[in-house]
PADRENTI-779588 format. One record per residue: residue in one letter; x, y, z of N, C-alpha, C in turn. Coordinates in steps of 0.2 Angstrom, whole numbers, padded with zeros to 4 digits, always signed. Layout:
# residues N
AXYZXYZXYZ ...
***
This chain:
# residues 377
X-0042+0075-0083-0040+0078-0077-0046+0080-0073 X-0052+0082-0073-0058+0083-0073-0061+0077-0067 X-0060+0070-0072-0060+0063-0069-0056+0062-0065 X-0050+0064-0062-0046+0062-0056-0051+0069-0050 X-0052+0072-0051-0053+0079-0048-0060+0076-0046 X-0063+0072-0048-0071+0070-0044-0068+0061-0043 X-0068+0059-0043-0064+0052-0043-0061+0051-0035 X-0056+0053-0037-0051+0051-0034-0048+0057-0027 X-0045+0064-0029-0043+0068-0022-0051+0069-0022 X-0053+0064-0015-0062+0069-0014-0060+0071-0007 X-0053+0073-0003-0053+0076+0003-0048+0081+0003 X-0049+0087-0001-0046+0094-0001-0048+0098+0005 X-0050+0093+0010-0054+0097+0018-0049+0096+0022 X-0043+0092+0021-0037+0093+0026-0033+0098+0023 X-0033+0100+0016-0029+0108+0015-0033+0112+0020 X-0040+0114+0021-0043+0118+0026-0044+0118+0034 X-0044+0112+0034-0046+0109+0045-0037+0111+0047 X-0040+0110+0053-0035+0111+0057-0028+0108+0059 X-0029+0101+0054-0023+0096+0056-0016+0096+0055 X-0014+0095+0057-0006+0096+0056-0001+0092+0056 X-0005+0085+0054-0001+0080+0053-0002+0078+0046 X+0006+0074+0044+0006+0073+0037+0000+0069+0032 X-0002+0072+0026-0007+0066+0024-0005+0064+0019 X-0005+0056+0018-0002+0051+0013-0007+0047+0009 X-0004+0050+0001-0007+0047-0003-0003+0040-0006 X-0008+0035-0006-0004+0028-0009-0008+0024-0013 X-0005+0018-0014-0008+0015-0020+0000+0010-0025 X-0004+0005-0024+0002+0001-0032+0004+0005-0036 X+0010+0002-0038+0015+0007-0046+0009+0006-0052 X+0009+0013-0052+0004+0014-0058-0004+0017-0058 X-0004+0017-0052-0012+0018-0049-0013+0024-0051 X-0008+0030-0050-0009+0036-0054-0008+0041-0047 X-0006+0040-0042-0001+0044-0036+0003+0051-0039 X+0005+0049-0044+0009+0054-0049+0002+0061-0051 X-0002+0057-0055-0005+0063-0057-0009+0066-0052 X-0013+0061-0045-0014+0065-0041-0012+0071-0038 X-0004+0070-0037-0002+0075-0033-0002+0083-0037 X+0001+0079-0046-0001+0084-0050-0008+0089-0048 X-0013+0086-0048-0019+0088-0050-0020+0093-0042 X-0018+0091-0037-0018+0094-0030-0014+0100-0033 X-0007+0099-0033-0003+0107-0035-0006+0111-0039 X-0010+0109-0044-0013+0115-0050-0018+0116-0045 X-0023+0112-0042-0029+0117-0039-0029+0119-0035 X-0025+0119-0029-0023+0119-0022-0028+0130-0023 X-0023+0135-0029-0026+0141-0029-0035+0140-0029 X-0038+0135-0032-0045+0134-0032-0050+0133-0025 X-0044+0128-0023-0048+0126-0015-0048+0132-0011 X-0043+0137-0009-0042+0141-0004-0048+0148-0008 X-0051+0151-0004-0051+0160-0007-0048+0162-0007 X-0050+0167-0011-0045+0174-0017-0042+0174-0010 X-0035+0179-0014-0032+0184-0009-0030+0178-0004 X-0028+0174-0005-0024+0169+0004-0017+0168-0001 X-0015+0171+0006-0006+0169+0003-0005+0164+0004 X-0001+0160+0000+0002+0153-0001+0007+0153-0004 X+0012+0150+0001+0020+0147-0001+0017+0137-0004 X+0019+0138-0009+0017+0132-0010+0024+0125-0015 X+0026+0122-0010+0032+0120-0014+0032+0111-0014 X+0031+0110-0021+0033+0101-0022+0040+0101-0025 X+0039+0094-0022+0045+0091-0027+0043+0086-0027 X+0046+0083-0033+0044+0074-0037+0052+0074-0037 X+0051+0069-0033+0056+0065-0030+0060+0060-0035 X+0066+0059-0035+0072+0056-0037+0071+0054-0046 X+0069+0060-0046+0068+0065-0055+0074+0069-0056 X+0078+0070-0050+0083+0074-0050+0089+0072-0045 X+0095+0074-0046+0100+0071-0044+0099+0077-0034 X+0096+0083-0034+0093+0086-0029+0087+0083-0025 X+0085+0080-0030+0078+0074-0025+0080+0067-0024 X+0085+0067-0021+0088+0059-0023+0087+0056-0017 X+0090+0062-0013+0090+0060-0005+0086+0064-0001 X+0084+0062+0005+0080+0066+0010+0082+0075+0011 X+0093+0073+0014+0094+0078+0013+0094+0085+0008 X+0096+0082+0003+0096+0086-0005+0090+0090-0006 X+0085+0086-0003+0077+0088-0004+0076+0094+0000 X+0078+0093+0006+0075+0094+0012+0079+0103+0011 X+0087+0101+0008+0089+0109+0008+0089+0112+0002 X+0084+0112-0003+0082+0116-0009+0073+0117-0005 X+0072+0114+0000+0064+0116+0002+0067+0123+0008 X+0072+0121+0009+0075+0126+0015+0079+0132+0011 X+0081+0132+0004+0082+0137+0001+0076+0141-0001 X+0070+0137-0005+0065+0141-0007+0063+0143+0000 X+0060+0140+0006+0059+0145+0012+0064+0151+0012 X+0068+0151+0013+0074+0158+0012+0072+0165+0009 X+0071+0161+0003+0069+0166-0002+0061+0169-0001 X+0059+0165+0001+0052+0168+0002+0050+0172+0010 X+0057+0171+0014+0057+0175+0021+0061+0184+0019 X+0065+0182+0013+0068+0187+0009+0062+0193+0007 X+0059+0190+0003+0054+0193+0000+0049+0196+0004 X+0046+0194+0010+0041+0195+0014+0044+0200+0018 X+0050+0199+0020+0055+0205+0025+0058+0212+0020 X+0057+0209+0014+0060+0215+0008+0067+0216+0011 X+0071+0210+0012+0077+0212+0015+0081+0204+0012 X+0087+0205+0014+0089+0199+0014+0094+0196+0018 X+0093+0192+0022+0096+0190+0030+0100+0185+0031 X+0104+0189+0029+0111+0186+0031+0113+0179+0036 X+0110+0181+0041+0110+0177+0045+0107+0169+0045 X+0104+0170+0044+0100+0163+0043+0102+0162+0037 X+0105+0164+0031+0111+0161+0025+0116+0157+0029 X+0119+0162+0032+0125+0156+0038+0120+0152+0039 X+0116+0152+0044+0113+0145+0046+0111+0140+0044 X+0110+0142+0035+0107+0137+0032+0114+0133+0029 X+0120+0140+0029+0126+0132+0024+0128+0129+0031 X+0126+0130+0037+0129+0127+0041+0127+0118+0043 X+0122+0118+0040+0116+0112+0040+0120+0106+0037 X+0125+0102+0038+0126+0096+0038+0123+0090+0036 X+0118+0089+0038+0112+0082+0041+0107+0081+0040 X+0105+0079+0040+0097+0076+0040+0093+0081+0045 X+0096+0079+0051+0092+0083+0057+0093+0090+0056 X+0100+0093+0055+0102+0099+0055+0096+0105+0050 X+0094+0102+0046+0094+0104+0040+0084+0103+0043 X+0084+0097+0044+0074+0097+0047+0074+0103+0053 X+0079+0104+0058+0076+0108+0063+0077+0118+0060 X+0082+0116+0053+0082+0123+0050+0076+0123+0047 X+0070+0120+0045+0065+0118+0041+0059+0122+0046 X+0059+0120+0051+0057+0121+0055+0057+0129+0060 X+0064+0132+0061+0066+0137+0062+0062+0143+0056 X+0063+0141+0051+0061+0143+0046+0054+0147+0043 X+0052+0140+0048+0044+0141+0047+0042+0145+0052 X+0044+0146+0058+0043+0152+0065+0044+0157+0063 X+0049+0156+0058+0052+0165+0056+0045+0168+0049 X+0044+0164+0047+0038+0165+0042+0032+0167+0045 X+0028+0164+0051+0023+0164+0054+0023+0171+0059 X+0031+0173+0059+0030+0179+0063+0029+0184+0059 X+0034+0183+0055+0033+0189+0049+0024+0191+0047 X+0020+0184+0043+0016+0185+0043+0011+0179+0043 X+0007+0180+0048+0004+0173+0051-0002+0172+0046 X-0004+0177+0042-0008+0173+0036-0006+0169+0030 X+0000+0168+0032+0002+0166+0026+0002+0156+0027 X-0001+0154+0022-0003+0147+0022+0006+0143+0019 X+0007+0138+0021+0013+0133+0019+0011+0127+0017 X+0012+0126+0011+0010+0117+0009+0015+0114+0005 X+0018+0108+0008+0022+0105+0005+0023+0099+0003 X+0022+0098-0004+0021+0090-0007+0027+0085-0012 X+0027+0081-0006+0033+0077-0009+0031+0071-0013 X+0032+0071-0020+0030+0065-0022+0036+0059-0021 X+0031+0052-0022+0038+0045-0021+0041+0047-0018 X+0042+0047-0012+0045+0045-0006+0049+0039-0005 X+0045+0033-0009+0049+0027-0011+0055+0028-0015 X+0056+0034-0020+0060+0034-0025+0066+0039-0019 X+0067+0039-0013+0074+0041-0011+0079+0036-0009 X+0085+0037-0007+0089+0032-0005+0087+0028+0000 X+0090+0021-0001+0087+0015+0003+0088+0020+0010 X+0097+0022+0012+0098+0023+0019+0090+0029+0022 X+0089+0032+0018+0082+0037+0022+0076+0035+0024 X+0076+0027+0023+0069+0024+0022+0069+0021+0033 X+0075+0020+0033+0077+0019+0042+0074+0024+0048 X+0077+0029+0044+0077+0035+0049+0072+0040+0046 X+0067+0037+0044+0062+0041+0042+0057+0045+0048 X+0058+0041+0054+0054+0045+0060+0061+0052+0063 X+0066+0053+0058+0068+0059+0062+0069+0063+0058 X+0067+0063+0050+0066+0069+0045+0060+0069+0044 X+0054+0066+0045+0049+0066+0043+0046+0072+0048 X+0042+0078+0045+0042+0083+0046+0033+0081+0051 X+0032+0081+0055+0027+0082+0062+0025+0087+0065 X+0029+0092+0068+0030+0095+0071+0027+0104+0068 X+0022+0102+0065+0021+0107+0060+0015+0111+0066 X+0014+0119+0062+0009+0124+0063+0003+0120+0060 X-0005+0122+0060-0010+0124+0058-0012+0127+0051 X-0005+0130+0051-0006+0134+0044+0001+0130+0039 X+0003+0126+0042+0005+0120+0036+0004+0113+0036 X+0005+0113+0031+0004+0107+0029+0008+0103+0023 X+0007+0097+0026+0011+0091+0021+0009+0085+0018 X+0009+0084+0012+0009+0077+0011+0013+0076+0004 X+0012+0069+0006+0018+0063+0005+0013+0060+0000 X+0018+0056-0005+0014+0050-0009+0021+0044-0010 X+0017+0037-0008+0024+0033-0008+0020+0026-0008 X+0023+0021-0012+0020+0016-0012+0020+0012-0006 X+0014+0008-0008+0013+0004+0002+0015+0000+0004 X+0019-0003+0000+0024-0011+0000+0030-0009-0002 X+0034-0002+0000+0042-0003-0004+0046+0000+0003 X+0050-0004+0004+0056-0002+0009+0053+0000+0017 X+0044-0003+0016+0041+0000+0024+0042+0004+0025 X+0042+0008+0022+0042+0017+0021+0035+0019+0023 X+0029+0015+0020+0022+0019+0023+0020+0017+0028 X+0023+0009+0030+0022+0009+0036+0025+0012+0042 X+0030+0016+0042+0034+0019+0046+0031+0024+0048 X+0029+0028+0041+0024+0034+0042+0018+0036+0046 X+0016+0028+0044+0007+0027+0047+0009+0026+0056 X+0016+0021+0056+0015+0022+0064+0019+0028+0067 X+0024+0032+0064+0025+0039+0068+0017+0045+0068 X+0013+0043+0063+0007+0048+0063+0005+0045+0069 X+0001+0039+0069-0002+0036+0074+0001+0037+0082 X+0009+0037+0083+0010+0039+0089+0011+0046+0090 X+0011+0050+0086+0010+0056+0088+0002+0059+0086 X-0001+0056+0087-0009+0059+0088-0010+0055+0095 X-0009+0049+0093-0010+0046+0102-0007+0052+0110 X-0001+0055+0108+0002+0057+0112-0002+0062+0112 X-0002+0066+0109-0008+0073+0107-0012+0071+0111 X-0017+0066+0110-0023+0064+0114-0023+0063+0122 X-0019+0059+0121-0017+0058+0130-0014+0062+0134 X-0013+0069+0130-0011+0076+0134-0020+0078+0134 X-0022+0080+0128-0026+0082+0131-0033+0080+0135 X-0032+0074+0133-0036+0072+0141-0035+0073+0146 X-0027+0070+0148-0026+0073+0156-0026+0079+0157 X-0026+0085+0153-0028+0092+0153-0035+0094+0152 X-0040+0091+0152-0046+0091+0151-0047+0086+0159 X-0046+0082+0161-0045+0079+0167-0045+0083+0174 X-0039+0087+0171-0037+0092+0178-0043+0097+0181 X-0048+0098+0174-0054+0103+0176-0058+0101+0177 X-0059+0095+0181-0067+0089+0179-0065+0086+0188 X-0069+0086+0193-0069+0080+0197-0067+0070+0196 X-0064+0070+0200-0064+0062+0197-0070+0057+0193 X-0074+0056+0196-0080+0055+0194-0084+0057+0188 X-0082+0062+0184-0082+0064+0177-0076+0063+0174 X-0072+0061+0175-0065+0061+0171-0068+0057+0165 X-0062+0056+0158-0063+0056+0153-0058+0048+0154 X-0060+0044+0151-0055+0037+0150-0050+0038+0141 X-0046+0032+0143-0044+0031+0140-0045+0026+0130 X-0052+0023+0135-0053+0017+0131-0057+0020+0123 X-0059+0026+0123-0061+0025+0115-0056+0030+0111 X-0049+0029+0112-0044+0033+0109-0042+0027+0105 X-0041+0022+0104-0040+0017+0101-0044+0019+0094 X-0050+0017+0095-0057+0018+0089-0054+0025+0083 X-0054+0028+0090-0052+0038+0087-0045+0038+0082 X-0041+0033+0084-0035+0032+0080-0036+0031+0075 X-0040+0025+0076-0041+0022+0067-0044+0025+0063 X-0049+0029+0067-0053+0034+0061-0048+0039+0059 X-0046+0043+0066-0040+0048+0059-0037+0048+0055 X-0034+0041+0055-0027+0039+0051-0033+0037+0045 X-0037+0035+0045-0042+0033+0039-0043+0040+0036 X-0043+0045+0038-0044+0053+0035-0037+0055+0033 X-0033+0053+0035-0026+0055+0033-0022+0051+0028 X-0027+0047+0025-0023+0044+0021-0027+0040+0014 X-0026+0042+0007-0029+0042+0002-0028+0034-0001 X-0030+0031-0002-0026+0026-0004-0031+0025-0012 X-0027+0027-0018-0029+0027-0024-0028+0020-0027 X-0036+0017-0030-0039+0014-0033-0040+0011-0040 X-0040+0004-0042-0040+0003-0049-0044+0005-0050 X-0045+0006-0060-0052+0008-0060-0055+0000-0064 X-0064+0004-0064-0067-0002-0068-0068-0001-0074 X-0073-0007-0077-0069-0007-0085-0075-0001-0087 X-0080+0001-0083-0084+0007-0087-0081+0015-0086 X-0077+0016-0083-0073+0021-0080-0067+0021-0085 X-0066+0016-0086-0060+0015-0089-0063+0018-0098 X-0067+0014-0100-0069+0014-0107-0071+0023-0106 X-0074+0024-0103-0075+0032-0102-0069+0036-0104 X-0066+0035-0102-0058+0039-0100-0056+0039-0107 X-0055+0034-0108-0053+0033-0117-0057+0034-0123 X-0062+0033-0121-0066+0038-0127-0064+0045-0126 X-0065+0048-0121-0063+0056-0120-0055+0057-0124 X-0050+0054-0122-0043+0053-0125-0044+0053-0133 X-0049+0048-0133-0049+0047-0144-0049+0054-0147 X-0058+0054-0143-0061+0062-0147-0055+0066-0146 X-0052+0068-0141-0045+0076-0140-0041+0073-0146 X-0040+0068-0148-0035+0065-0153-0039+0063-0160 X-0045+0064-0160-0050+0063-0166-0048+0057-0168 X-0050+0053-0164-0051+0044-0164-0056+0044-0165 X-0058+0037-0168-0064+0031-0168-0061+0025-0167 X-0067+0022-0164-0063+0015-0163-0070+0010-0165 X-0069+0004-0169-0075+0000-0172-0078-0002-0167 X-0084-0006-0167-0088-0008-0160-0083-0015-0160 X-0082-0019-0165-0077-0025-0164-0070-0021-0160 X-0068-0017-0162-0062-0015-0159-0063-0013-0149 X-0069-0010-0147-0072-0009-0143-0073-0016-0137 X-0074-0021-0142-0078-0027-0140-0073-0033-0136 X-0067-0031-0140-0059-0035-0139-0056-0029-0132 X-0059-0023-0133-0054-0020-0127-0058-0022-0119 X-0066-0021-0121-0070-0025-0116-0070-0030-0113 X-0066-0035-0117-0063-0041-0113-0057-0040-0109 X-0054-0037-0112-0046-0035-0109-0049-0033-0102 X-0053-0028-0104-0053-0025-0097-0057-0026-0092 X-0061-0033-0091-0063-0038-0088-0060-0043-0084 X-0052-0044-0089-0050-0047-0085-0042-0042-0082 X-0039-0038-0085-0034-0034-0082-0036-0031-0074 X-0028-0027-0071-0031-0023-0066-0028-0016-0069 X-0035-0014-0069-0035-0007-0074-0032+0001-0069 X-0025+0001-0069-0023+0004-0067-0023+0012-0072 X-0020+0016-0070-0021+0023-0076-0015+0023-0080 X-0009+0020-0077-0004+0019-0082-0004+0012-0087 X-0008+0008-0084-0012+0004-0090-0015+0006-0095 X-0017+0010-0092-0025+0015-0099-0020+0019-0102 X-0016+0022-0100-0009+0028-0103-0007+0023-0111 X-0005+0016-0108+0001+0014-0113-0007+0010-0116 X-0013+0007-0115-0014+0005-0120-0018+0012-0126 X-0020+0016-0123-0024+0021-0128-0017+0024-0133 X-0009+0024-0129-0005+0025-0134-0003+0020-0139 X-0007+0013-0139-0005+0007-0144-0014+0008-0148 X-0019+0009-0148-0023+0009-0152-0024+0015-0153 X-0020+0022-0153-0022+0028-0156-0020+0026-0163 X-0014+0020-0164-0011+0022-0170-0014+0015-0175 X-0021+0014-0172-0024+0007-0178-0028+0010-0181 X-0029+0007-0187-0036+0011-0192-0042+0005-0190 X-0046+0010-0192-0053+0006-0191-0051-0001-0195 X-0048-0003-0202-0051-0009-0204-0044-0014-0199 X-0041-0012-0195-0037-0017-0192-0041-0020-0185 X-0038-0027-0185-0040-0028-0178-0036-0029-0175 X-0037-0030-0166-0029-0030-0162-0029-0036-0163 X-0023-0037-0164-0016-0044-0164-0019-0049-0156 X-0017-0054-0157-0018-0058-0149-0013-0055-0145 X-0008-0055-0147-0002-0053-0143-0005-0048-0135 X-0007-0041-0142-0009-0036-0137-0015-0037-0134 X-0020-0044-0135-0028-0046-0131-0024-0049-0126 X-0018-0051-0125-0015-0055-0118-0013-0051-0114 X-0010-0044-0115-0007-0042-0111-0011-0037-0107 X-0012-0042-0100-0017-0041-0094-0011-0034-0089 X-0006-0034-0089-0003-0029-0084+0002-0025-0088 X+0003-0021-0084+0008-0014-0087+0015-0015-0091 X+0020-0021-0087+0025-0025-0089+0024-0028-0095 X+0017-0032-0096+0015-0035-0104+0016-0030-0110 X+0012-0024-0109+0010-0020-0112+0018-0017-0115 X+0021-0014-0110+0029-0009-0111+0034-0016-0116 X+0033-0023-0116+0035-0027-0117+0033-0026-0126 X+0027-0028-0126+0022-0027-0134+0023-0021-0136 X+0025-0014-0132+0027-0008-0138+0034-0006-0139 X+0038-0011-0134+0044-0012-0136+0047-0017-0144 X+0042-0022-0143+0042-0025-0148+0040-0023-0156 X+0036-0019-0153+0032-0016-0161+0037-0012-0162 X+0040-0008-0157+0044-0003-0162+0053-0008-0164 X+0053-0013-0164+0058-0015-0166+0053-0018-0172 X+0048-0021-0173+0046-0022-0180+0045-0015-0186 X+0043-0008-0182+0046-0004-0186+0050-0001-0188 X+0055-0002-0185+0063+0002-0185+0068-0003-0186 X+0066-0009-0183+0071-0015-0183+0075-0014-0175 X+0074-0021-0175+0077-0023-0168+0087-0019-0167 X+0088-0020-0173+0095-0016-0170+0096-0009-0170 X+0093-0007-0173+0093+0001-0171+0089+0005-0163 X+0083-0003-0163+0079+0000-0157+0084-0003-0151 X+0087-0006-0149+0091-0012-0145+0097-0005-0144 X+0100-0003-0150+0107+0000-0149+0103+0009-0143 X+0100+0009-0147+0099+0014-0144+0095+0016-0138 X+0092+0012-0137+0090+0010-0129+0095+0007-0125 X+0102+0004-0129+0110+0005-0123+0113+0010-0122 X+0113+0016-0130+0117+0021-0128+0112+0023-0123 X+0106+0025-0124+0103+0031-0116+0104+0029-0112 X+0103+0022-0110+0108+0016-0103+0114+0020-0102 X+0119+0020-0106+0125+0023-0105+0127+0028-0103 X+0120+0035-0109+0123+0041-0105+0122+0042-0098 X+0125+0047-0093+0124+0048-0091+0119+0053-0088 X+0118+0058-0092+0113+0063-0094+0109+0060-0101 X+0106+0064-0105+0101+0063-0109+0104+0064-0113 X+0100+0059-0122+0105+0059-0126+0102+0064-0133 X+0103+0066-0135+0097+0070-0141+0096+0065-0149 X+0092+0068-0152+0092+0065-0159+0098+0066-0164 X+0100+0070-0162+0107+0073-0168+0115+0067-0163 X+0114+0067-0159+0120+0063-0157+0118+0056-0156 X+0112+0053-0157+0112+0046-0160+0113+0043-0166 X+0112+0051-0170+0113+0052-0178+0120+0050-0179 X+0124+0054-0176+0131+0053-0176+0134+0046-0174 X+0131+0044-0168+0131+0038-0168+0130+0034-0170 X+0124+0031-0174+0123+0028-0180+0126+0027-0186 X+0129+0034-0188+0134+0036-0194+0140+0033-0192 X+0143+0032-0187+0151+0030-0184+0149+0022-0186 X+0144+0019-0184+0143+0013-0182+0141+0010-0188 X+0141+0012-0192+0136+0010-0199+0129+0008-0199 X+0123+0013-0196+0118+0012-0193+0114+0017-0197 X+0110+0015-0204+0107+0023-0205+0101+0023-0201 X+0101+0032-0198+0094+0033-0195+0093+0039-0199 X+0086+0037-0199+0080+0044-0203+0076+0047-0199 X+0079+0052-0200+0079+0058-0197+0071+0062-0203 X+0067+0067-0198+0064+0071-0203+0065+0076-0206 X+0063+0076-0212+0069+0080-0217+0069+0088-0213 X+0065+0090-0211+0066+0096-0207+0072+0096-0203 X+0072+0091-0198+0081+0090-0195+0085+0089-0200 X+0085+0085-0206+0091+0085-0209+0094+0090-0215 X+0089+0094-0216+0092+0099-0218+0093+0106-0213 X+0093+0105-0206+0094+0108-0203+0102+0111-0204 X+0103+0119-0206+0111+0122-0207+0115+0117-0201 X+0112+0118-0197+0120+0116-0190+0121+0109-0188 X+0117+0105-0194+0119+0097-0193+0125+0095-0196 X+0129+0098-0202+0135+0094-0203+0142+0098-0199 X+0138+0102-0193+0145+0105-0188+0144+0098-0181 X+0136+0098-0184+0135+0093-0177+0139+0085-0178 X+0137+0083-0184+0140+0080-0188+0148+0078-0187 X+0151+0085-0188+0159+0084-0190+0165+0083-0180 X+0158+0084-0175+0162+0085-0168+0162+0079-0167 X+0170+0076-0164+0169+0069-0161+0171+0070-0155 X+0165+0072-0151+0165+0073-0143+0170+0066-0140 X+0174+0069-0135+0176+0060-0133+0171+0057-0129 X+0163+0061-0127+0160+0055-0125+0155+0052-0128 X+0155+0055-0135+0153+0051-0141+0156+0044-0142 X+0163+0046-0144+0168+0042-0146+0168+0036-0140 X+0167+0037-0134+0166+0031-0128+0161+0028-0130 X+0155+0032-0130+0148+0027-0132+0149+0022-0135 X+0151+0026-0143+0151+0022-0149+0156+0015-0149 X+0161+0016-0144+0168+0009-0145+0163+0007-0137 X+0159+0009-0135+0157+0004-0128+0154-0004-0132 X+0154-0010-0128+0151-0015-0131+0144-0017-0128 X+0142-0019-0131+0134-0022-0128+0131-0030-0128 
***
């Protein structure tokens, strides 16, 4: 955690400056976007001084069937606003309840967003707004279009946004880069001509270095998270061993050093390989299998395989259908029962199986148990 916090977020100075255009974090699947954002919402109380109120609202996107779309998002961020204009007024206002079930849309719902925030600001203008939406990429195709008419700009001084979304998926960050970029352009060329108005002609201000000025801010407005290298990487994972009281042989060490030579050492590459050699003893070596797998896909493929050679391919295969299946999550006690129907023994620890309320769990034949079990695969 420590390592992303010096690494990686090194511009916590747009939570502070004055800007009020969205900032985007990006990066390839897997580059670690995810725990960024993480690591910003835990310290977000770190960067500001004591005593600064903060409304502070994420969401990680299409984790839930209310993050799925721009709407769904945008009206649980307009309900948690609500609440916290309830709270500040010590009342609770009726009125803007109507207006909020009245919101229909995309737009209806962003200009509630908005309304909402002026109502805050007057109540009490100390008070800071930060709002972070992770995967962007992870909402409905149809929102990826009309992204310059929910994506939130129009913001105060005292909020702020950011976004995290991959840089190749649905043109979603380009979309964003070029709504920032025209509305700072527009900013600019207001101010000028208003700076203009108080200047004789012959001092006037041109237009020509607004271009340059562009590309720098959008370079300040946008994070683009990086692989790491293989010293960076081996650090990370010795730290990982020691919390898990690992060692690793200097041959074991030797084989991971070429790995990471030639891989792109992403942090959800380091995630899945440090969860494949926590569990080798000193006198084994890795297998070739796991010395080829250079990317993330190899990797998920090789611990899908290892765990059908320790459980066997048909219990791991069946049950990576049902959770396909359900539509919600499925638990250990109702796989049990599915196994038992299907003639499937799965070992349980004796702690669960001698758990009192497993032969009730046991004896119910949910009907969408019963579906799973006669589904084919």
């Amino acid at each position: 955690m420590e390592f992303f916090k010096y690494k990686i977020f090194h511009k916590p100075n747009y939570l502070l400056n004055g800007s009020n255009y969205p900032f985007i974090i990006t990066g390839e699947s897997g580059c670690g976007k995810t725990s960024v954002v993480g690591i910003v919402h835990q310290s977000i109380p770190e960067w500001f001084e004591k005593n600064t109120n903060i409304i502070l609202i994420t969401r990680f996107l299409g984790t839930t069937v209310q993050t799925s779309s721009i709407f769904k998002t945008y009206s649980s961020i307009a309900l948690q606003l609500f609440y916290n204009i309830n709270l500040i007024s010590r009342n609770f206002n009726h009125t803007i309840y109507v207006n909020y079930s009245k919101c229909q849309d995309t737009i209806s719902i962003r200009d509630f967003i908005y309304e909402e925030i002026n109502i805050i600001n007057n109540l009490d203008p100390t008070k800071k707004i930060i709002i972070i939406l992770d995967s962007l990429d992870q909402l409905a195709p149809s929102d990826y279009k009309t992204t310059d008419k929910w994506l939130l700009t129009n913001l105060a001084t005292n909020v702020k946004l950011i976004c995290s979304t991959l840089p190749d998926h649905g043109n979603i960050f380009d979309m964003i880069n070029e709504i920032i970029s025209r509305k700072y352009k527009e900013k600019m060329i207001e101010d000028i001509r208003e700076f203009n108005r108080t200047l004789s002609t012959s001092n006037s201000v041109t237009l020509s270095p607004m271009y340059e000025d562009t590309k720098s801010f959008l370079n300040n407005q946008i994070l683009d998270v990086k692989s790491l290298n293989g010293e960076e990487s081996e650090f990370i994972l010795k730290n990982w061993l020691i919390s898990s009281h690992k060692q690793l042989t200097e041959s074991q060490w030797n084989d991971l050093r070429i790995m990471f030579n030639k891989a792109n050492l992403l942090p959800l590459f380091l995630k899945l390989i440090y969860d494949i050699i926590v569990h080798y003893r000193s006198y084994e070596n890795f297998d070739d299998q796991l010395k080829n797998c250079l990317i993330i896909d190899d990797l998920i493929l090789y611990m899908f395989k290892r765990m059908e050679k320790i459980h066997g391919s048909t219990i791991v295969r069946r049950s990576l259908s049902y959770m396909t299946v359900c539509k919600n999550e499925i638990n250990g006690l109702a796989l049990f029962l599915i196994g038992r129907l299907k003639g499937i023994h799965i070992k349980f620890h004796k702690n669960c199986i001698e758990n009192k309320y497993l032969e009730t769990f046991l004896q119910c034949r949910s009907i969408k148990i019963k579906y799973i079990v006669t589904a084919k695969f």
